[in-house]
N, C-alpha and C positions, 0 to 999 in steps of 0.2 A: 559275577564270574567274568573273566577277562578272556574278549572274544582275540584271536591271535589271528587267523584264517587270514590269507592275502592281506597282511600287516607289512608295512615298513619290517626289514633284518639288518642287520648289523653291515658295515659297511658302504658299500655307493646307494644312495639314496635309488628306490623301486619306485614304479609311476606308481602314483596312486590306484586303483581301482574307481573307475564310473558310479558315482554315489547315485541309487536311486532318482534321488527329490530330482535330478536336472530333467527329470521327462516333465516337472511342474513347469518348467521354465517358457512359456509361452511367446514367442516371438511373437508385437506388434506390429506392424510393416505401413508407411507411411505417416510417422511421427514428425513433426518436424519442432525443431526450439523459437520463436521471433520469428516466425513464416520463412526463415531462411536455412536452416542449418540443422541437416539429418539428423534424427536422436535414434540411436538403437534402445529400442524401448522393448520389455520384457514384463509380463505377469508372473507372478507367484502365484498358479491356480491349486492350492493345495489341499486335501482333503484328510479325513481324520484315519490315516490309514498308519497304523501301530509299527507294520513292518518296515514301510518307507524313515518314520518319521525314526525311526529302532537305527537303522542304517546312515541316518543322517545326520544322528548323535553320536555314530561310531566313526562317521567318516570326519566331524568337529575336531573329536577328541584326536583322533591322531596327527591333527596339523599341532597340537598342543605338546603331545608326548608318545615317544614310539612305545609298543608292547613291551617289548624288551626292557626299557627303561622303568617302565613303570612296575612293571613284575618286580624289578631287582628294589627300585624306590621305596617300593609301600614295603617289603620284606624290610630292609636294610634300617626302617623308620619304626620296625614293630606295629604295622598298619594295613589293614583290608586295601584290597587296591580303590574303594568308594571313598575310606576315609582321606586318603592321600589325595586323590584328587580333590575329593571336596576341602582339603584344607592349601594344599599348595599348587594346585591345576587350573581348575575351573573356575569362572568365576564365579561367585551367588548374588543373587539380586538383593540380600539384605544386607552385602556388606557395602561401606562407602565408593560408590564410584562400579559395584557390581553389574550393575544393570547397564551405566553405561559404557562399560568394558564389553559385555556381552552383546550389544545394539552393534558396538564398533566391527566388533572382530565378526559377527554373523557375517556382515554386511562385505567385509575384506575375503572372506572367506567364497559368499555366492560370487564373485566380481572373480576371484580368479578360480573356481570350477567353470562359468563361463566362456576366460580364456582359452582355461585347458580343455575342455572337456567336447566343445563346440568350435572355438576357434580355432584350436590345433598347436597355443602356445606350450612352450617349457613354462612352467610357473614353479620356482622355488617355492621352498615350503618350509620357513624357516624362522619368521618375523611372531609366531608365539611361543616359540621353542626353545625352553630355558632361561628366563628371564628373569629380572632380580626382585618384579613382583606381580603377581597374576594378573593383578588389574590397573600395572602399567604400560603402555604403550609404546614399541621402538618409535623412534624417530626417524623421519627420514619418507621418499617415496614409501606409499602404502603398496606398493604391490606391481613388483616389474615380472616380465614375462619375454622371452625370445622365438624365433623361430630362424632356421636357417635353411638359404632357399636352393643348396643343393642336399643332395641327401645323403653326401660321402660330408657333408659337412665344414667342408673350405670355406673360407671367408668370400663372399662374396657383396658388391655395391646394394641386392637385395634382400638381402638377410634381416630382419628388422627384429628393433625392440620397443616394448612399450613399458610406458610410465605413467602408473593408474594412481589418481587420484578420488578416494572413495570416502562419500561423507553420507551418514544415516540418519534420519529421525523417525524411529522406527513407531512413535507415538504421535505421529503428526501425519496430516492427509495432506498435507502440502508442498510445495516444489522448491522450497528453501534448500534442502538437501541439497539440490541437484545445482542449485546459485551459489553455494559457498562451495562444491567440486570443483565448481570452471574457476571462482577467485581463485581458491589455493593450488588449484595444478598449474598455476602461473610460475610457482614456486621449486616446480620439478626439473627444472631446466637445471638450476644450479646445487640441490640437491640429490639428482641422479647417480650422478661419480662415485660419490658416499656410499647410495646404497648398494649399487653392482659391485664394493672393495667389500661393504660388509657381509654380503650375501657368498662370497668370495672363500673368504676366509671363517664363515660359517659352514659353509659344507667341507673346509680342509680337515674344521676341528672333527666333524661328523664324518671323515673320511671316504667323503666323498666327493673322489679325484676326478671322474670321469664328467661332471657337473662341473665343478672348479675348474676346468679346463675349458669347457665350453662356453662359462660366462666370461672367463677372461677374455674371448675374442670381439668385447664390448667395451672394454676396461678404455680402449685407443679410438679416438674421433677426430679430424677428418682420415687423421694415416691407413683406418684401419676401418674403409668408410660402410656405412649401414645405412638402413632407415630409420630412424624414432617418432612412432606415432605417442604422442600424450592425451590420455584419455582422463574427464571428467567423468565420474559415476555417482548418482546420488540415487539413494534407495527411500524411500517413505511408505507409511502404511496408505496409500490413496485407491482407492478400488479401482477406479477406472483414470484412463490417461487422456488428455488433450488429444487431437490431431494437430494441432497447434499451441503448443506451450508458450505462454506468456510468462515472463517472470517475474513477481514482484519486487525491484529491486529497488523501492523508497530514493529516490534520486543516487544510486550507491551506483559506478561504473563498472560493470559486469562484462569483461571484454575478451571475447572467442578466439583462439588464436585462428589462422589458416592452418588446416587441418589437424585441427582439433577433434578428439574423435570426441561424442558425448552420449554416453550410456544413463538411461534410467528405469530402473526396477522399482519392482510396487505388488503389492496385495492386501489383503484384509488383513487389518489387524496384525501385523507383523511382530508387534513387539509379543504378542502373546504366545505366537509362535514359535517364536524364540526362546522366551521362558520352557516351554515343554520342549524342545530339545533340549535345549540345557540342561535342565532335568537328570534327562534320560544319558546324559554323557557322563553318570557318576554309575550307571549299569557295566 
């Protein structure tokens, strides 16, 4: 049955609603990467609780497809709204590249409820949303987020954006993840522009103007000056974390910017976690 209650409507995109699982999100506090350089490190202390886990497949599914759309989709298709998503939504783990569609997008997905839900960013919500196929992936930054530091909303020198770089190995206890984050957020400097036009012109077509307006005031740098933190996020299934993270990096140059921000989450067994939401995102 297709839950609608505090859903995404039709025209300027609605905050989301506070998904449950974030009360699992357990701050670690004095992590640090190579003895030198702060990691905001987070657990996934999660338990086998139906409700939370019910709510946190509901809250997956809508970064994928609004109510509205999907009611009209599966009609429009001669389709239950389960069969619709299970064939053109969601991904499944037995199909090629399922499993790792689903590792990816968990993982993009906790990374910016963190933003939003605790740090206080604007997080677009648009990079699974209509795509030419379930278990391809947009290109571009994984996951930008703004905040703006008056509250009438003028452009001001502290207004900042970030540019999240988020890499998963949800079947590994290891900090690989989090060593291929910092490589490729090297890469967000000159791919950013991209994503703030794409994301841009993604909420025009969603009409939603009132967003579209507000990320345009990023679109200009230095004219139109801000801050940009770029953040490294690697997720693994590792139960417990370092006080001191070393990195494996086989003679390979793994190089921090200045102020770099560097996020790492973790719990048990994560990839199985994931499979049972996912699941539960064809309810």
């Amino acid at each position: 049955m297709l839950k609608v209650k505090n859903a995404y409507v039709a025209g300027e995109m609605k905050e989301m609603n506070k998904p449950q699982y974030i009360d699992w999100l357990i701050e670690e506090k004095g992590v640090v990467l190579e003895g030198t350089h702060e990691v905001q490190s987070y657990r996934i202390d999660y338990s086998d609780d139906s409700e939370v886990i019910d709510d946190w497949a509901l809250h997956i599914r809508r970064n994928y497809i609004k109510d509205q759309d999907l009611a009209e989709s599966a009609e429009l298709n001669g389709m239950t709204v389960e069969q619709y998503l299970k064939k053109y939504i969601i991904p499944q783990k037995e199909e090629p590249l399922g499993s790792t569609a689903r590792s990816g997008e968990i993982a993009e997905i906790v990374v910016s409820d963190l933003l939003e839900f605790v740090m206080g960013y604007t997080v677009p919500r648009y990079k699974q949303i209509n795509r030419s196929g379930k278990n391809n992936s947009e290109h571009g930054t994984d996951i930008i987020g703004y905040k703006f530091y008056k509250k009438d909303k003028l452009p001001n020198e502290k207004d900042e954006l970030v540019a999240t770089e988020v890499k998963a190995e949800l079947t590994s206890e290891g900090y690989d993840s989090l060593k291929k984050a910092i490589k490729d957020s090297s890469k967000d400097e000159f791919r950013l522009a991209r994503t703030i036009e794409y994301c841009r012109k993604m909420m025009q077509y969603q009409n939603d103007s009132k967003c579209s307006r507000e990320i345009s005031r990023f679109l200009f740098k230095p004219e139109n000056n801000y801050k940009i933190i770029y953040i490294a996020a690697g997720i693994s299934s590792r139960t417990t974390v370092d006080e001191n993270i070393i990195l494996n990096t086989d003679g390979e140059e793994v190089k921090i910017s200045n102020g770099q921000a560097i996020f790492f989450i973790h719990g048990q067994k994560l990839m199985d976690l994931t499979h049972k939401i996912y699941e539960r995102c064809l309810r």
